[in-house]
C-alpha positions as a Markdown table, in Angstrom:
| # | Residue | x | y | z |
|---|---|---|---|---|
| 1 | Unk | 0.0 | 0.0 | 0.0 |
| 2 | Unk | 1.3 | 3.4 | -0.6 |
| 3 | Unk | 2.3 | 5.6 | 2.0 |
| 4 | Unk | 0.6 | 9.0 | 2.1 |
| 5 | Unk | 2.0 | 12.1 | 4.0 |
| 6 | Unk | -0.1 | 15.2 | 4.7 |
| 7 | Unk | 1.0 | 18.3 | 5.6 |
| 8 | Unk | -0.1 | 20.4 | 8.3 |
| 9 | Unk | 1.0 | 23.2 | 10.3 |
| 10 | Unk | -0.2 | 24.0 | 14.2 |
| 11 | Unk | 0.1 | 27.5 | 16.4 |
| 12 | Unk | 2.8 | 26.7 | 19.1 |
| 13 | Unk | 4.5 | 23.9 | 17.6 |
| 14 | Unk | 4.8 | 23.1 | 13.9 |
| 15 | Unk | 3.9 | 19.9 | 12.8 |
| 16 | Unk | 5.3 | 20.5 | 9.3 |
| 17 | Unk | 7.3 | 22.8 | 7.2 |
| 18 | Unk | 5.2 | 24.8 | 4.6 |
| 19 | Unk | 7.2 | 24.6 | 0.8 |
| 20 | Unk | 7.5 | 28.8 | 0.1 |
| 21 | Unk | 7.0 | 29.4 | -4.0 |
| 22 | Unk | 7.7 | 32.2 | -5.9 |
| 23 | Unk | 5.1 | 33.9 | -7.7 |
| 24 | Unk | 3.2 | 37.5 | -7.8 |
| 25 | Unk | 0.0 | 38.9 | -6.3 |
| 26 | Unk | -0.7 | 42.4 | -7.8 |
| 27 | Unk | 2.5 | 42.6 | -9.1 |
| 28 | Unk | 4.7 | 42.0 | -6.2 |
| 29 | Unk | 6.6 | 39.1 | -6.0 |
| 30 | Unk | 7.0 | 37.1 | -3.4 |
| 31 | Unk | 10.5 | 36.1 | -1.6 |
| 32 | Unk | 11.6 | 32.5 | -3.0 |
| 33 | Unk | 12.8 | 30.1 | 0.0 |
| 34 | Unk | 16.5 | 31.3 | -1.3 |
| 35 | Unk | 16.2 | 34.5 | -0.5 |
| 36 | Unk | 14.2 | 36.7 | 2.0 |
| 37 | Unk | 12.2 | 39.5 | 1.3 |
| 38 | Unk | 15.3 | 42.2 | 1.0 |
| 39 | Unk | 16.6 | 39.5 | -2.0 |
| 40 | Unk | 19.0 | 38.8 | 0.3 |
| 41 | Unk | 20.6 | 35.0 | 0.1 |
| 42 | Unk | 19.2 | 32.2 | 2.9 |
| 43 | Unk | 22.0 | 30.4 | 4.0 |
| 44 | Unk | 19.4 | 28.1 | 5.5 |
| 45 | Unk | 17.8 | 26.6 | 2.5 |
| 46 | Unk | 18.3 | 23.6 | 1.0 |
| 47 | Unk | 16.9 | 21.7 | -1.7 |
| 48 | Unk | 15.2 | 18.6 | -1.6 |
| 49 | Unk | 15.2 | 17.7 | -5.2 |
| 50 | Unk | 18.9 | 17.8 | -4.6 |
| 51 | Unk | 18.8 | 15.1 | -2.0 |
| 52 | Unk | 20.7 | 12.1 | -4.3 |
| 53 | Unk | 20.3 | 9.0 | -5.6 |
| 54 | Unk | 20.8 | 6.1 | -4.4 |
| 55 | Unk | 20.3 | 3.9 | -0.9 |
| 56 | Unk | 22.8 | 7.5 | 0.9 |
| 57 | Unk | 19.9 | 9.4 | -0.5 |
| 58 | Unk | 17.3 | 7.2 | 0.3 |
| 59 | Unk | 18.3 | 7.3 | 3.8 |
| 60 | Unk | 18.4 | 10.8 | 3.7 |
| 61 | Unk | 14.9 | 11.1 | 2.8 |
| 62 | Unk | 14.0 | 8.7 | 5.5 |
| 63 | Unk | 15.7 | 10.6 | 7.9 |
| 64 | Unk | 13.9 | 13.7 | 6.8 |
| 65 | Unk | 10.3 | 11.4 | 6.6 |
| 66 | Unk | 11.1 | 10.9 | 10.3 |
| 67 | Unk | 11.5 | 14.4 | 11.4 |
| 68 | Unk | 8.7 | 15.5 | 9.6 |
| 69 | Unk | 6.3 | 12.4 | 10.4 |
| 70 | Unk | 7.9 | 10.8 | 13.4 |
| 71 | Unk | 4.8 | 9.4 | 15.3 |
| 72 | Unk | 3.5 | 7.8 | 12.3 |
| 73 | Unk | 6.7 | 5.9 | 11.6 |
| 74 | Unk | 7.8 | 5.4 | 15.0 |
| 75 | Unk | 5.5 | 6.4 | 17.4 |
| 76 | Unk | 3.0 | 4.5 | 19.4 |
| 77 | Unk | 1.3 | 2.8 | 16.7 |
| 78 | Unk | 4.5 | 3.3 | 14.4 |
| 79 | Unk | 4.2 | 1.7 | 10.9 |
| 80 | Unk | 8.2 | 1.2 | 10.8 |
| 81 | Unk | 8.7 | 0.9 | 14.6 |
| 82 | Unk | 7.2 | 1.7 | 18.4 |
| 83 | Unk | 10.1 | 4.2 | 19.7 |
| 84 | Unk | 8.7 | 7.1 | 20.8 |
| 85 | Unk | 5.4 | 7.0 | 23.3 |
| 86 | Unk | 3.5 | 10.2 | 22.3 |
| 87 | Unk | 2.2 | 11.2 | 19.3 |
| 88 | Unk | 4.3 | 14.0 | 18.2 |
| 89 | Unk | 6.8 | 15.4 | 15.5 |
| 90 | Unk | 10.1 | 16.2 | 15.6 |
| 91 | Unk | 9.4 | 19.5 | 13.8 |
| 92 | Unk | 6.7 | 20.2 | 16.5 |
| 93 | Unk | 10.2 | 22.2 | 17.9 |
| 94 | Unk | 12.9 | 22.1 | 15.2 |
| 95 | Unk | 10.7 | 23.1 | 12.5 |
| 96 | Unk | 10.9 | 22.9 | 8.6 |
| 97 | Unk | 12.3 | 19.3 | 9.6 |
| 98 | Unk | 15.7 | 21.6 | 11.8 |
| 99 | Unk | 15.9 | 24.3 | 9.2 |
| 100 | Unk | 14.0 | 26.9 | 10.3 |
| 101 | Unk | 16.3 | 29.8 | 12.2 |
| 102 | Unk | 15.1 | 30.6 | 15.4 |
| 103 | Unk | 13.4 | 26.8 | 16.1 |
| 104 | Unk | 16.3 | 24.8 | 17.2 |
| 105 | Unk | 17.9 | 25.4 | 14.2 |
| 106 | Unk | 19.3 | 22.0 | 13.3 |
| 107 | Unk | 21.9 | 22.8 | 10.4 |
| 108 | Unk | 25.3 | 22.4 | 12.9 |
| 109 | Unk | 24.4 | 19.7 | 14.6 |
| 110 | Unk | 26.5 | 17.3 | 12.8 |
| 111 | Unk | 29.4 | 19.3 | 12.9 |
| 112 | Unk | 28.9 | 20.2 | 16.5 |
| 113 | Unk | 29.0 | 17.0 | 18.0 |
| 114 | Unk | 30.3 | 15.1 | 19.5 |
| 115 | Unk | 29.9 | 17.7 | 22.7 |
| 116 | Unk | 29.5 | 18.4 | 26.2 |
| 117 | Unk | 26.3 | 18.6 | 27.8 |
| 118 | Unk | 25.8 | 19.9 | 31.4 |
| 119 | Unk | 22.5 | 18.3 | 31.8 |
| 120 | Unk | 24.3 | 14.8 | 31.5 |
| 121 | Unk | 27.9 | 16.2 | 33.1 |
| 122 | Unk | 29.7 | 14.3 | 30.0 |
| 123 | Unk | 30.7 | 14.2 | 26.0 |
| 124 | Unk | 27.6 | 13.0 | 24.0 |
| 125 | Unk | 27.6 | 11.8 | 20.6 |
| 126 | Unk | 24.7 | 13.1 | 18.5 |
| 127 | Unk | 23.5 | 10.2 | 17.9 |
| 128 | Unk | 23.3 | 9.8 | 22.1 |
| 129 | Unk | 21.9 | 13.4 | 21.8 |
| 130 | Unk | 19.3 | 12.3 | 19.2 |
| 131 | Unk | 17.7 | 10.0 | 22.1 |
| 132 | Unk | 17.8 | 12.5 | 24.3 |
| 133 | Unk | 14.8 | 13.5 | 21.9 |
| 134 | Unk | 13.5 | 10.5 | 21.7 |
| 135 | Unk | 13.1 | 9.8 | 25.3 |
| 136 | Unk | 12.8 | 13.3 | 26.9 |
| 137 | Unk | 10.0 | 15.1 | 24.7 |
| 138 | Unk | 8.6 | 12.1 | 23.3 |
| 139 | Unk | 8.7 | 10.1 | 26.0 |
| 140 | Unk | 10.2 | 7.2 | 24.2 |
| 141 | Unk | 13.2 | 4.2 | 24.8 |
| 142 | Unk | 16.2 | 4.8 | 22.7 |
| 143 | Unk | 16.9 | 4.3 | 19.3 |
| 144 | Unk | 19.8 | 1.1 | 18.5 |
| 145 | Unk | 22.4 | 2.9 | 17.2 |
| 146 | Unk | 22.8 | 0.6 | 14.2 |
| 147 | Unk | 19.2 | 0.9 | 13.7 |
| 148 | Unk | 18.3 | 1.9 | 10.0 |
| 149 | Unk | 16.4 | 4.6 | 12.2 |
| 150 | Unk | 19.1 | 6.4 | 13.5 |
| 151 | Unk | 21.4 | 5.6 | 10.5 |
| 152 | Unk | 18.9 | 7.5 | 8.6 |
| 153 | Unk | 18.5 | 11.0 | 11.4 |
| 154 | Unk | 22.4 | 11.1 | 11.3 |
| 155 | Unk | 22.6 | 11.3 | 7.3 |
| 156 | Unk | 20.2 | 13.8 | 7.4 |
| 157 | Unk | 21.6 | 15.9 | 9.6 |
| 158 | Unk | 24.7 | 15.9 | 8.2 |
| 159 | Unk | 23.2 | 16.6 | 5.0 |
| 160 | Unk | 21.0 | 19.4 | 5.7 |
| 161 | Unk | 24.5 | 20.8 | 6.9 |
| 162 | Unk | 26.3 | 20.1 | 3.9 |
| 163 | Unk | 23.6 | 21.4 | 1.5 |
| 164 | Unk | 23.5 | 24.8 | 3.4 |
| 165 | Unk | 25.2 | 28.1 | 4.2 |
| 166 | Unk | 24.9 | 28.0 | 7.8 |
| 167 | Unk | 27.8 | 28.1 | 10.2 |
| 168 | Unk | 27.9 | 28.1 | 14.4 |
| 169 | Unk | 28.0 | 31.3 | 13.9 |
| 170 | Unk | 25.1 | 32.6 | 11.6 |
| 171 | Unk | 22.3 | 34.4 | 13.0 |
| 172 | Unk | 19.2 | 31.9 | 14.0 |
| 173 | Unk | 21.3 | 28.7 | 14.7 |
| 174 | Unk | 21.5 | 29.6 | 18.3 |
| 175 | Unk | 17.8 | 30.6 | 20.2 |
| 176 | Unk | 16.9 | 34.5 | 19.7 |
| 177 | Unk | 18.3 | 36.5 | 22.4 |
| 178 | Unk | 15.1 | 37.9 | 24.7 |
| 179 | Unk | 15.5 | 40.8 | 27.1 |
| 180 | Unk | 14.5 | 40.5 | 30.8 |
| 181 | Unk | 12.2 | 42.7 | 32.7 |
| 182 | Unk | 13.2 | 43.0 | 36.2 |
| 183 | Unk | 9.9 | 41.4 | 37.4 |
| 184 | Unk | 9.2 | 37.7 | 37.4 |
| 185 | Unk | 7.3 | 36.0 | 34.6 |
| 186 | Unk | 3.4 | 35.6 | 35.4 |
| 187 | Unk | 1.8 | 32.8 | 35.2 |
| 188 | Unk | -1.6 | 34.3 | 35.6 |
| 189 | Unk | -1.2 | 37.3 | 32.9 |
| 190 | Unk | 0.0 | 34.3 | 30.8 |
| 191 | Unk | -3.1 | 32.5 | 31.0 |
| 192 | Unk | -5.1 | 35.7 | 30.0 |
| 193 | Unk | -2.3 | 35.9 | 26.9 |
| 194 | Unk | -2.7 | 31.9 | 26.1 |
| 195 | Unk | -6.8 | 32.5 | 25.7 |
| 196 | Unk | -6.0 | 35.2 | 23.1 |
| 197 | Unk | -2.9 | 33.9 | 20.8 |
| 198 | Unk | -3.0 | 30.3 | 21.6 |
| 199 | Unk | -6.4 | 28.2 | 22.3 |
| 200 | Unk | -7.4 | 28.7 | 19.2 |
| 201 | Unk | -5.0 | 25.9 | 18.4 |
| 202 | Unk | -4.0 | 23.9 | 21.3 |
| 203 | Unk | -7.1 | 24.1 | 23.2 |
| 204 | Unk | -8.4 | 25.6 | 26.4 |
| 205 | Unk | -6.9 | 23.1 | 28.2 |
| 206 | Unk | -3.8 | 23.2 | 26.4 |
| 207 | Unk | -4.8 | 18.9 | 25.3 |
| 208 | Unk | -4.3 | 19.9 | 21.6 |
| 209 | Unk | -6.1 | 18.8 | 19.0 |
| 210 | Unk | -6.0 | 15.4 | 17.1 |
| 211 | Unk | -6.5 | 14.3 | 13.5 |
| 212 | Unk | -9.4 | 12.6 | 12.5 |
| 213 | Unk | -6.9 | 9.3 | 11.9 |
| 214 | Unk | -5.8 | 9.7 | 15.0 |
| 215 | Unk | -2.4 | 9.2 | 13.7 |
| 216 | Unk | -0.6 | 12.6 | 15.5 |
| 217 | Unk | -2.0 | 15.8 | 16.4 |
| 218 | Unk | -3.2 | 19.0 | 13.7 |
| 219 | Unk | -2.0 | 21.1 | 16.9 |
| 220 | Unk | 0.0 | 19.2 | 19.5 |
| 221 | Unk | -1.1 | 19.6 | 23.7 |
| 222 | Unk | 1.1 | 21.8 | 25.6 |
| 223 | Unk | 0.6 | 20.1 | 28.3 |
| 224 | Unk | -0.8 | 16.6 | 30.2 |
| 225 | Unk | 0.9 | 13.1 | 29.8 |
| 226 | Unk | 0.9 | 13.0 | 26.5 |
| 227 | Unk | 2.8 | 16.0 | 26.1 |
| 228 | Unk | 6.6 | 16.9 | 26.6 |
| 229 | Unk | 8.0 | 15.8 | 29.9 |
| 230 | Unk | 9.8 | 18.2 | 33.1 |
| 231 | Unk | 13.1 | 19.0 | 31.8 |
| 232 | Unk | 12.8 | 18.8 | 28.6 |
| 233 | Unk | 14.3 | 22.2 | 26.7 |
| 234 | Unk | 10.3 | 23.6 | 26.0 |
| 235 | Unk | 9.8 | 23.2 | 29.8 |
| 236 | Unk | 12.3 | 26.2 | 30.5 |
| 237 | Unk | 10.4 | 28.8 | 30.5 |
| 238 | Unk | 13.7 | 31.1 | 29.2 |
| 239 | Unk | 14.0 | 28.6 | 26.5 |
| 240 | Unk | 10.4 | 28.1 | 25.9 |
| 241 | Unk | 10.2 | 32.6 | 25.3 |
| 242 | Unk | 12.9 | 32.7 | 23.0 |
| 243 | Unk | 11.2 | 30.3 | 20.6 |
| 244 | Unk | 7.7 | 31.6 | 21.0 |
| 245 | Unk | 8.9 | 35.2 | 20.1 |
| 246 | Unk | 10.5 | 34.3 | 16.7 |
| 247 | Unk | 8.2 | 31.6 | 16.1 |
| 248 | Unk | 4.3 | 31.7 | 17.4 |
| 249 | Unk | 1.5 | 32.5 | 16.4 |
| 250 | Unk | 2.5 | 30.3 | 13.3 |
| 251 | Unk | 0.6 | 32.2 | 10.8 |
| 252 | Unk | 1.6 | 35.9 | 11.9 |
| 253 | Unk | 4.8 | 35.6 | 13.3 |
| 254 | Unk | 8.5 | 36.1 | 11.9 |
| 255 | Unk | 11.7 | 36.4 | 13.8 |
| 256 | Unk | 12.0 | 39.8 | 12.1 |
| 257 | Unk | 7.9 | 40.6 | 12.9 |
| 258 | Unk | 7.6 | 39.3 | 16.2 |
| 259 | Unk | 4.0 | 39.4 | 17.5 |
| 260 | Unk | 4.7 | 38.5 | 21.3 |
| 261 | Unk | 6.8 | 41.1 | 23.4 |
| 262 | Unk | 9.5 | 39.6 | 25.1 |
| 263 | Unk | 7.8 | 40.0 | 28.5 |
| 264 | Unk | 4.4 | 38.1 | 26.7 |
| 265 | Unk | 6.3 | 35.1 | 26.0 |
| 266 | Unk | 8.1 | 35.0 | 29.1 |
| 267 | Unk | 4.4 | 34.7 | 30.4 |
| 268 | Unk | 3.1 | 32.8 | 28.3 |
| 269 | Unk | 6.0 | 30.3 | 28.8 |
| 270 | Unk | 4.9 | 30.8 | 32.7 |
| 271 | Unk | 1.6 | 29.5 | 32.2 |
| 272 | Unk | 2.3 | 26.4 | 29.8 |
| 273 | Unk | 4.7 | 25.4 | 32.2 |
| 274 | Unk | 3.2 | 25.6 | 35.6 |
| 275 | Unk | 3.1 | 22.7 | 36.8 |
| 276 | Unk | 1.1 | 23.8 | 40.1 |
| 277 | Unk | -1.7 | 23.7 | 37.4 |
| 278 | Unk | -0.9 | 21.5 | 34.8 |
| 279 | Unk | 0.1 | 17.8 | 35.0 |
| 280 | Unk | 2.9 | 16.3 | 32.9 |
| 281 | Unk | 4.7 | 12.7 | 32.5 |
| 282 | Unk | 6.1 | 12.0 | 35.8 |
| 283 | Unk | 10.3 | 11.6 | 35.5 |
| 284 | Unk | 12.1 | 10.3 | 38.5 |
| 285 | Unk | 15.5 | 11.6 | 37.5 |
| 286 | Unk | 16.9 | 15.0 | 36.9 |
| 287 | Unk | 20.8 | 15.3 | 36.2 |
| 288 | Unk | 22.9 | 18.1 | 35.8 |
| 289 | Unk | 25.5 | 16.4 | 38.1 |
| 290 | Unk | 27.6 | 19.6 | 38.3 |
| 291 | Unk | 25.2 | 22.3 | 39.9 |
| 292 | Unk | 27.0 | 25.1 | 39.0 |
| 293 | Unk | 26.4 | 24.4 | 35.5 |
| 294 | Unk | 22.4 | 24.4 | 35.4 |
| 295 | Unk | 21.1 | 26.6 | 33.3 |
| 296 | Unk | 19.4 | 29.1 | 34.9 |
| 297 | Unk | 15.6 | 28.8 | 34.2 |
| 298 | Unk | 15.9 | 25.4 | 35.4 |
| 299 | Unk | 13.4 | 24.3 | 38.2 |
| 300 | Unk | 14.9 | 21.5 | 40.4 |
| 301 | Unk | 17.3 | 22.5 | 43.0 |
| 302 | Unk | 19.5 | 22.4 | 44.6 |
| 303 | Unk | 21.6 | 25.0 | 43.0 |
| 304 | Unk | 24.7 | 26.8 | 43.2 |
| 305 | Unk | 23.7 | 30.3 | 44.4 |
| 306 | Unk | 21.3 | 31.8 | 46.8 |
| 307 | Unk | 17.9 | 32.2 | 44.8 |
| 308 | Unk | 15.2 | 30.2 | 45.3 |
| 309 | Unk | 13.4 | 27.2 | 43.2 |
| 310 | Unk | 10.7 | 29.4 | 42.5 |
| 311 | Unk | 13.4 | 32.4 | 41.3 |
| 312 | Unk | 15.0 | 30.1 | 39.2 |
| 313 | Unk | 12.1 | 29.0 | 37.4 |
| 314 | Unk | 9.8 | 32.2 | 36.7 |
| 315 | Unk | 12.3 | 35.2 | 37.4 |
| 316 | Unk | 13.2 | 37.7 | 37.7 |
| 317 | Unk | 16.3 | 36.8 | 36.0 |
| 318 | Unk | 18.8 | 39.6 | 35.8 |
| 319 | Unk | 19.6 | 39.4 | 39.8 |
| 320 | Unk | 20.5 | 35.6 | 38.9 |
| 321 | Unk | 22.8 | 37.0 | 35.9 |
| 322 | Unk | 24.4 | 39.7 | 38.0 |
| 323 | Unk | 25.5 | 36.9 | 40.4 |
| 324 | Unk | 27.1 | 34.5 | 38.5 |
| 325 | Unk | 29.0 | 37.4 | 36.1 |
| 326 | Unk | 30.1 | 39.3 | 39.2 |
| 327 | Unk | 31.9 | 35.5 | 40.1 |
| 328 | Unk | 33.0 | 35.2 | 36.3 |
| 329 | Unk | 30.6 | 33.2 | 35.3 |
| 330 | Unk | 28.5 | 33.5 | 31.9 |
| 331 | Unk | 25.0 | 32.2 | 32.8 |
């Protein structure tokens, strides 16, 4: 039976990457995925039709078939495999399949790893930080690292490297830099700013919506068990603000247009991830074995200075910042 693939797109999380063409409406044309609007070059596009021929290519397209459509492949009721245990996409976060700036821009990560990760107090390789993914977030077991599976994730990321401009260095690899107001994030003024940009997708009660098959989710939950797990990078609400700010609504919002403020998202980010009020996957382990090398928007103590759990998680930030550069320490 022939596979089919849909495309779809959702408001906080992106299920899929939407093809940009050129062509003109009332004589203006419109920026090709090559360049942006100023006809200025994207070093983050690349080419599909160029993928090659051949089983290298045809693991590259698997690869990409797996970012773009992981919980039908792999998920729960996975056609080629049961990995991960929700029903979500790898390009629910690193969207456009990892090619998006500003959405955990994927385009490096070949060429960054193998590297060291705080969380886990050690080198990983990428392949070990691709099921990181897996488990965290999806709430899945691990790939086998021979598996045709992870074979397939590690040519395409080195090929959507490869096929692009993008260096460690090039705006939108790393998350967009977000000013801090000197006042905590709230949690409450959130919920009032969820109701307006986001229920329309993800619901009221932030439980997403399905497709009809039943197959993955249109707009994916934000929170609940079948959602992203504590710890996991969306669960930091510093992380979380960066990414909503360049990135949500889907179908208003531009890195370059931003709709939230910086102090909306932060919000926003409160009230996803308040976990007073929303339940999640339980996880009996959090690492960082180091404590001086949490990052600082992360919610389990104990920690390294003198704020409190609470500080650490909503804000204010700067007064955190201040403390670890006045010791020498970047944070």
């Amino acid at each position: 039976m022939k596979k089919v693939y849909v495309r779809w797109s959702c408001c906080l999380f992106v299920i899929a990457g939407v093809n940009m063409i050129s062509c003109n409406e009332g004589g203006v044309k419109k920026p090709t995925p090559q360049a942006d609007a100023a006809g200025t070059e994207n070093p983050f596009y690349v080419d599909t039709a160029k993928i090659p021929a051949g089983k290298y290519g045809d693991a590259i397209r698997y690869g990409r078939d797996l970012m773009m459509h992981t919980a039908y492949l792999i998920g729960p009721e996975g056609v080629n495999g049961h990995y991960t245990n929700n029903k979500m996409n790898c390009t629910n976060c690193h969207q456009d399949g990892g090619t998006k700036p500003y959405s955990f821009n994927l385009q490096t990560s070949f060429r960054s790893y193998p590297e060291y990760r705080a969380r886990e107090g050690k080198v990983l390789s990428l392949a070990e930080r691709v099921n990181n993914c897996i488990m965290r977030p999806h709430l899945g077991r691990p790939l086998p690292f021979d598996s045709k599976e992870m074979i397939a994730f590690m040519a395409y990321l080195k090929w959507i490297g490869d096929s692009s401009k993008v260096t460690k260095s090039t705006p939108g690899v790393k998350p967009l830099p977000i000013e801090f107001p000197d006042t905590a994030a709230s949690s409450v003024t959130g919920a009032l700013l969820y109701g307006s940009h986001c229920a329309r997708c993800h619901g009221l009660n932030g439980e997403g919506m399905m497709r009809p098959d039943n197959v993955t989710y249109t707009y994916p939950p934000l929170w609940g068990h079948q959602s992203y797990q504590p710890g996991s990078s969306m669960h930091r609400i510093i992380k979380m603000a960066q990414w909503l700010v360049a990135n949500m609504p889907y179908d208003s919002a531009t890195h370059l247009k931003p709709v939230l403020t910086h102090t909306q998202a932060l919000d926003i980010a409160a009230f996803i991830n308040n976990d007073a009020i929303h339940q999640r996957p339980f996880v009996q382990e959090f690492q960082y074995p180091d404590i001086e090398e949490k990052d600082i928007d992360y919610d389990r103590g104990p920690f390294a200075d003198t704020f409190s759990v609470t500080q650490h998680k909503y804000g204010p930030y700067p007064p955190i910042i201040r403390y670890w550069k006045d010791r020498g320490r970047k944070r």
